[in-house]
C-alpha positions as protocol buffer text, in pm:
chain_id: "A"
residue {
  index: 1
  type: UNK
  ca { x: -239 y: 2089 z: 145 }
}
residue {
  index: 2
  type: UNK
  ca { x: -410 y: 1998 z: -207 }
}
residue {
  index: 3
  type: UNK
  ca { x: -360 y: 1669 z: -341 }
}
residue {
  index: 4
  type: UNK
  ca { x: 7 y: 1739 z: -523 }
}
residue {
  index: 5
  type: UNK
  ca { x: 156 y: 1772 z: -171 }
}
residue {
  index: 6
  type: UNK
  ca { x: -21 y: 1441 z: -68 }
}
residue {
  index: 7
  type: UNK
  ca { x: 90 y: 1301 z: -386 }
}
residue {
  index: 8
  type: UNK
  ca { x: 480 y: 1384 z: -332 }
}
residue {
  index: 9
  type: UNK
  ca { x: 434 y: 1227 z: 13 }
}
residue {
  index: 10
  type: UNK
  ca { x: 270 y: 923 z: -41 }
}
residue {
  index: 11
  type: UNK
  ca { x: 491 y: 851 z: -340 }
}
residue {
  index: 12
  type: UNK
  ca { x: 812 y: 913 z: -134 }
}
residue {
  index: 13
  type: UNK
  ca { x: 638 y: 647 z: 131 }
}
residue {
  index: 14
  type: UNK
  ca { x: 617 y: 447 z: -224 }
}
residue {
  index: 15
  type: UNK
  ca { x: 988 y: 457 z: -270 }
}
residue {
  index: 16
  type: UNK
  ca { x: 1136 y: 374 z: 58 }
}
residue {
  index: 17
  type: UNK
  ca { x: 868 y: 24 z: 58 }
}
residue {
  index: 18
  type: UNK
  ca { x: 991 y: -32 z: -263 }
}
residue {
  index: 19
  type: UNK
  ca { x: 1374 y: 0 z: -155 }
}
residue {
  index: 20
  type: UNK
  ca { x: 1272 y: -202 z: 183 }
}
residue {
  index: 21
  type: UNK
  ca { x: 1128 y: -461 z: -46 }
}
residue {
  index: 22
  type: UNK
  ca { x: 1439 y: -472 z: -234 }
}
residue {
  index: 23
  type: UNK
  ca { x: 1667 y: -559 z: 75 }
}
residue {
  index: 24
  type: UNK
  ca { x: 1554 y: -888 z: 53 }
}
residue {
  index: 25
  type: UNK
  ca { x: 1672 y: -1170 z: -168 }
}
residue {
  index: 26
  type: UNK
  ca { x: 1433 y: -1350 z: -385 }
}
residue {
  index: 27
  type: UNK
  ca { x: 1453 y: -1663 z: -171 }
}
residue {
  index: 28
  type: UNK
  ca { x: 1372 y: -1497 z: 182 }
}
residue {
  index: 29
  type: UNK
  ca { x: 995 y: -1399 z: 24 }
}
residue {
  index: 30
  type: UNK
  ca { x: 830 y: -1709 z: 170 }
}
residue {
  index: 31
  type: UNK
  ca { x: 1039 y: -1570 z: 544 }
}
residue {
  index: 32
  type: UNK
  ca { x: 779 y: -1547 z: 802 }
}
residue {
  index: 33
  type: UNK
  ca { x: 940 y: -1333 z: 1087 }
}
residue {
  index: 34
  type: UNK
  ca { x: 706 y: -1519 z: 1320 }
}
residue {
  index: 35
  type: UNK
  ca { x: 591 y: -1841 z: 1328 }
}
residue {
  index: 36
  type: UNK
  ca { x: 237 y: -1867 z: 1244 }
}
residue {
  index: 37
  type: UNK
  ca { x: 324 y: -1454 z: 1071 }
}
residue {
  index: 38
  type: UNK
  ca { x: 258 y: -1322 z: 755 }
}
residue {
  index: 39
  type: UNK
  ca { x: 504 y: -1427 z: 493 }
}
residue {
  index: 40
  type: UNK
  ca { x: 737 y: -1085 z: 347 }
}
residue {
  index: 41
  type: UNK
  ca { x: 528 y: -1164 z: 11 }
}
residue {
  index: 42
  type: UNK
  ca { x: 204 y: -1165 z: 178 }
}
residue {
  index: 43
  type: UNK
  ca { x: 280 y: -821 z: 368 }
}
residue {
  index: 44
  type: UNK
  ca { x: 404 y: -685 z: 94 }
}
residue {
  index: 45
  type: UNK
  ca { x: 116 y: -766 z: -158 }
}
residue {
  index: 46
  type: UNK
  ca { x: -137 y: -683 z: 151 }
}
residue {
  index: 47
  type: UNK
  ca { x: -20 y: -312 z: 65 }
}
residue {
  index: 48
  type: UNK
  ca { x: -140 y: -313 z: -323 }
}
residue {
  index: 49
  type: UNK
  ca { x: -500 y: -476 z: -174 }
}
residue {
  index: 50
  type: UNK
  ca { x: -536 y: -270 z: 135 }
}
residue {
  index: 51
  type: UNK
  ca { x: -500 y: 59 z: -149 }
}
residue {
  index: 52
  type: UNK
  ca { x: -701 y: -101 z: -355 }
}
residue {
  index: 53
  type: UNK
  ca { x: -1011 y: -154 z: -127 }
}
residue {
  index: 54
  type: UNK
  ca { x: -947 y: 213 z: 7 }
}
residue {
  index: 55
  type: UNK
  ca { x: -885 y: 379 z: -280 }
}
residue {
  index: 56
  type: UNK
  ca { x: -990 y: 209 z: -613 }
}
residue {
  index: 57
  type: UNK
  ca { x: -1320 y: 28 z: -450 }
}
residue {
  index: 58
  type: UNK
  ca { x: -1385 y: 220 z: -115 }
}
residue {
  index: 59
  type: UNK
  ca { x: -1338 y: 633 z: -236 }
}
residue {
  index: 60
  type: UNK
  ca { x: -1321 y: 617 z: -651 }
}
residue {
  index: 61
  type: UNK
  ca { x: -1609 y: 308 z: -689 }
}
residue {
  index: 62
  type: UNK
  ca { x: -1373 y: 230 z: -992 }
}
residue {
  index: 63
  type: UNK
  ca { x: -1463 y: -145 z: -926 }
}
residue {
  index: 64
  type: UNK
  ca { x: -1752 y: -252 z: -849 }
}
residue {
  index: 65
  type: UNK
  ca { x: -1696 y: -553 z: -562 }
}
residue {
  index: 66
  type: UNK
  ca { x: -1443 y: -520 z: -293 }
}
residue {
  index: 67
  type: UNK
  ca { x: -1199 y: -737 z: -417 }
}
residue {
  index: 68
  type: UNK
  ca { x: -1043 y: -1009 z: -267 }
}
residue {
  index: 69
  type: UNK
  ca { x: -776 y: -1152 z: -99 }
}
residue {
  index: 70
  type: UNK
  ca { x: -458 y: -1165 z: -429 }
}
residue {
  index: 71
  type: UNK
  ca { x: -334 y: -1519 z: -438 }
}
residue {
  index: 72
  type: UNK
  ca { x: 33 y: -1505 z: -347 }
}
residue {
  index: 73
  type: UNK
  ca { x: 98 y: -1776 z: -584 }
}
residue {
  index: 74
  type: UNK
  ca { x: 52 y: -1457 z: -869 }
}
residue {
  index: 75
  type: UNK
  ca { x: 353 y: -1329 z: -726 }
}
residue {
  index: 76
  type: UNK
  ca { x: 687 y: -1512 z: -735 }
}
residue {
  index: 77
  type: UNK
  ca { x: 926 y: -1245 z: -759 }
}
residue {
  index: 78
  type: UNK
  ca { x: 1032 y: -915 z: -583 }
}
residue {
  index: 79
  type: UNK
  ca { x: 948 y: -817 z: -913 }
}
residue {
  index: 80
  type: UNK
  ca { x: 608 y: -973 z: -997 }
}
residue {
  index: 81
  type: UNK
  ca { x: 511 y: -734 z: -641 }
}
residue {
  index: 82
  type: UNK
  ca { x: 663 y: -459 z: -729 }
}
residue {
  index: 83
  type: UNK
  ca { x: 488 y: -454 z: -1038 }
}
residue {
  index: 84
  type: UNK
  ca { x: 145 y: -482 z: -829 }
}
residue {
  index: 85
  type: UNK
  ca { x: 251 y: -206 z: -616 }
}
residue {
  index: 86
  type: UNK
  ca { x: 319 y: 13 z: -881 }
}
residue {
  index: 87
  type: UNK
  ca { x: -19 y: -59 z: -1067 }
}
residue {
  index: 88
  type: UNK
  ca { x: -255 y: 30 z: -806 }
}
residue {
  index: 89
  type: UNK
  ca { x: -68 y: 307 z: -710 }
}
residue {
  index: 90
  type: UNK
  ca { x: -75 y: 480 z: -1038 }
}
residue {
  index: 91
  type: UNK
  ca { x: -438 y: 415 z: -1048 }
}
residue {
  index: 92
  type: UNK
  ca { x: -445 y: 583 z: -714 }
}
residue {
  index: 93
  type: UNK
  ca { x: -227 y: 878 z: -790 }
}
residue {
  index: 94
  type: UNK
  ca { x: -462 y: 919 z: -1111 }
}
residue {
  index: 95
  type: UNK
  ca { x: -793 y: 904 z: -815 }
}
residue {
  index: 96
  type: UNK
  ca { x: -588 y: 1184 z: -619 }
}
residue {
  index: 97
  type: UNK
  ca { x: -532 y: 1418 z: -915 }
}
residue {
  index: 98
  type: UNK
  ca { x: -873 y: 1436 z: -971 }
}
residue {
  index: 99
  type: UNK
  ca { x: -947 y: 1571 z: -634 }
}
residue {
  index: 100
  type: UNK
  ca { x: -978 y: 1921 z: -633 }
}
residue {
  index: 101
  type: UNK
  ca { x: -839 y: 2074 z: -247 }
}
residue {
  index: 102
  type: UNK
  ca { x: -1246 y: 2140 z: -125 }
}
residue {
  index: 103
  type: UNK
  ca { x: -1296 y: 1800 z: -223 }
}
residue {
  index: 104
  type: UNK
  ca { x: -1033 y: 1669 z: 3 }
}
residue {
  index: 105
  type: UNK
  ca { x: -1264 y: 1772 z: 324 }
}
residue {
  index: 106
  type: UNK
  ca { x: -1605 y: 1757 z: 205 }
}
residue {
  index: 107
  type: UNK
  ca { x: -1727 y: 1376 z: 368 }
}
residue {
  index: 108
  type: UNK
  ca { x: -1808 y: 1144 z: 68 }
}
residue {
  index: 109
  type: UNK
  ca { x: -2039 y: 812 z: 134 }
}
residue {
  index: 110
  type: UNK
  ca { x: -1728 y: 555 z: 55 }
}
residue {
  index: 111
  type: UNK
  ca { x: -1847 y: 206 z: -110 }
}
residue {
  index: 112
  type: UNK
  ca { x: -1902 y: 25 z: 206 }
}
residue {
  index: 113
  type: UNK
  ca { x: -2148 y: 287 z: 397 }
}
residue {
  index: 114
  type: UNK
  ca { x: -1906 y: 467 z: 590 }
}
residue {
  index: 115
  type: UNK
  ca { x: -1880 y: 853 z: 551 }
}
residue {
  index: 116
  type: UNK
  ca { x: -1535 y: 989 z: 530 }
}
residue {
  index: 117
  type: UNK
  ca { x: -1333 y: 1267 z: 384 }
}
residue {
  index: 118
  type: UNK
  ca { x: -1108 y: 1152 z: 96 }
}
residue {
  index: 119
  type: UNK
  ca { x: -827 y: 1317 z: 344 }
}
residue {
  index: 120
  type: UNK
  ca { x: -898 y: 1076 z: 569 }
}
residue {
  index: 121
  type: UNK
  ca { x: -896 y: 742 z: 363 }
}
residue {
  index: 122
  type: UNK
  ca { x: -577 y: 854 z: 143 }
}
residue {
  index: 123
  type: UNK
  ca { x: -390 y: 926 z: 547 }
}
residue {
  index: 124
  type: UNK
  ca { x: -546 y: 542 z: 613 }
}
residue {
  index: 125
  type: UNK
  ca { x: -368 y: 424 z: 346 }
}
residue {
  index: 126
  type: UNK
  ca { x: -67 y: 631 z: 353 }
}
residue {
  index: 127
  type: UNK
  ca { x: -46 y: 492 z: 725 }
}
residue {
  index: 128
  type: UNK
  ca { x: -113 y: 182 z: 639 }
}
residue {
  index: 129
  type: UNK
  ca { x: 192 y: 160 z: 413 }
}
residue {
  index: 130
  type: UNK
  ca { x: 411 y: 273 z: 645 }
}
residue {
  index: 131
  type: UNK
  ca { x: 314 y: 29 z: 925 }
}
residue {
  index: 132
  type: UNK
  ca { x: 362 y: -233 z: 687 }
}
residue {
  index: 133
  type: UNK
  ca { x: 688 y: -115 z: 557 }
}
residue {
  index: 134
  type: UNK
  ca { x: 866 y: -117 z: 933 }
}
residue {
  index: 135
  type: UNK
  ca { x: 709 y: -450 z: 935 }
}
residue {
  index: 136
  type: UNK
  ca { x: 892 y: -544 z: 655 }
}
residue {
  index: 137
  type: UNK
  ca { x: 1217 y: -326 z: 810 }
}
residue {
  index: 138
  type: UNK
  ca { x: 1219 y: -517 z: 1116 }
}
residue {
  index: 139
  type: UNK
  ca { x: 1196 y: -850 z: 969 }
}
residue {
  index: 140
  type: UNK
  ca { x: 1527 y: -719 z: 745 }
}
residue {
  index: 141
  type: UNK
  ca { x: 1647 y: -714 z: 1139 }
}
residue {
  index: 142
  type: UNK
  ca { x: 1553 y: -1057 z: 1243 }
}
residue {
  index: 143
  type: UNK
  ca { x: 1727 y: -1188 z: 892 }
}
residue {
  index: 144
  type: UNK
  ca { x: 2040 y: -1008 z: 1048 }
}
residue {
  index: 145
  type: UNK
  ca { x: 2037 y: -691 z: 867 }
}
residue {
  index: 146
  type: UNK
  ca { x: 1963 y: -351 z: 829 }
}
residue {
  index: 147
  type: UNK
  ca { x: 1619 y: -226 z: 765 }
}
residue {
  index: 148
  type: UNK
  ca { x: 1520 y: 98 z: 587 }
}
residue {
  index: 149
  type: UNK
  ca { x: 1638 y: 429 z: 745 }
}
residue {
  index: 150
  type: UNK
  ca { x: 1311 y: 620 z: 728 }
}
């Protein structure tokens, strides 16, 4: 598959975090779903950083420092995240378009050492989202309601 069909599916991943980030109301963000547990802000804005490193830092070198840790205080709002989310993914999507399909499986040295094919880190991260977003799904569940239908 070139990058277009890796494109459609990560951005349809994109959509259903985005709708399961929408289930919840503005004042269940700080909602840990266990104590001691990342915060539904905190796994939700772990998504933009985890691409970020990956993607922006890790595969494209478009920064030049790993960056670190957002403060959650920058983010207030369901839509103060989404607006994160949908950032560094455009920047991604931008990385992914420039990837030609023999590109996608030739091993690349990414930031950090490690040598990877850009398949690989964009299925990390495409993983990665969707871990996070049944996260998010089941902790709709503990609040007493239903999570996204993937």
């Amino acid at each position: 598959m070139d990058s277009s069909g890796w494109i459609a599916h990560w951005n349809r991943v994109r959509q259903g975090t985005l709708a399961t980030i929408d289930l919840f109301q503005e004042d269940e963000l700080g909602f840990a779903p266990v104590a001691g547990g990342y915060t539904i802000r905190e796994i939700a804005v772990h998504v933009a950083h985890e691409e970020e490193i990956e993607i922006h830092y890790g595969l494209a070198r478009l920064i030049a420092d790993a960056p670190e840790p957002y403060p959650v205080a920058r983010f207030p709002s369901k839509r103060a995240i989404v607006d994160q989310l949908a950032g560094v993914h455009a920047r991604s999507i931008e990385v992914l378009h420039g990837l030609d399909p023999a590109s996608m499986e030739e091993e690349v040295e990414l930031a950090w050492g490690e040598r990877l094919r850009p398949l690989d880190v964009i299925l990390h991260v495409i993983e990665h989202e969707t871990h996070h977003r049944g996260e998010l799904s089941l902790a709709l569940g503990v609040l007493g309601r239903r999570g996204f239908d993937a």
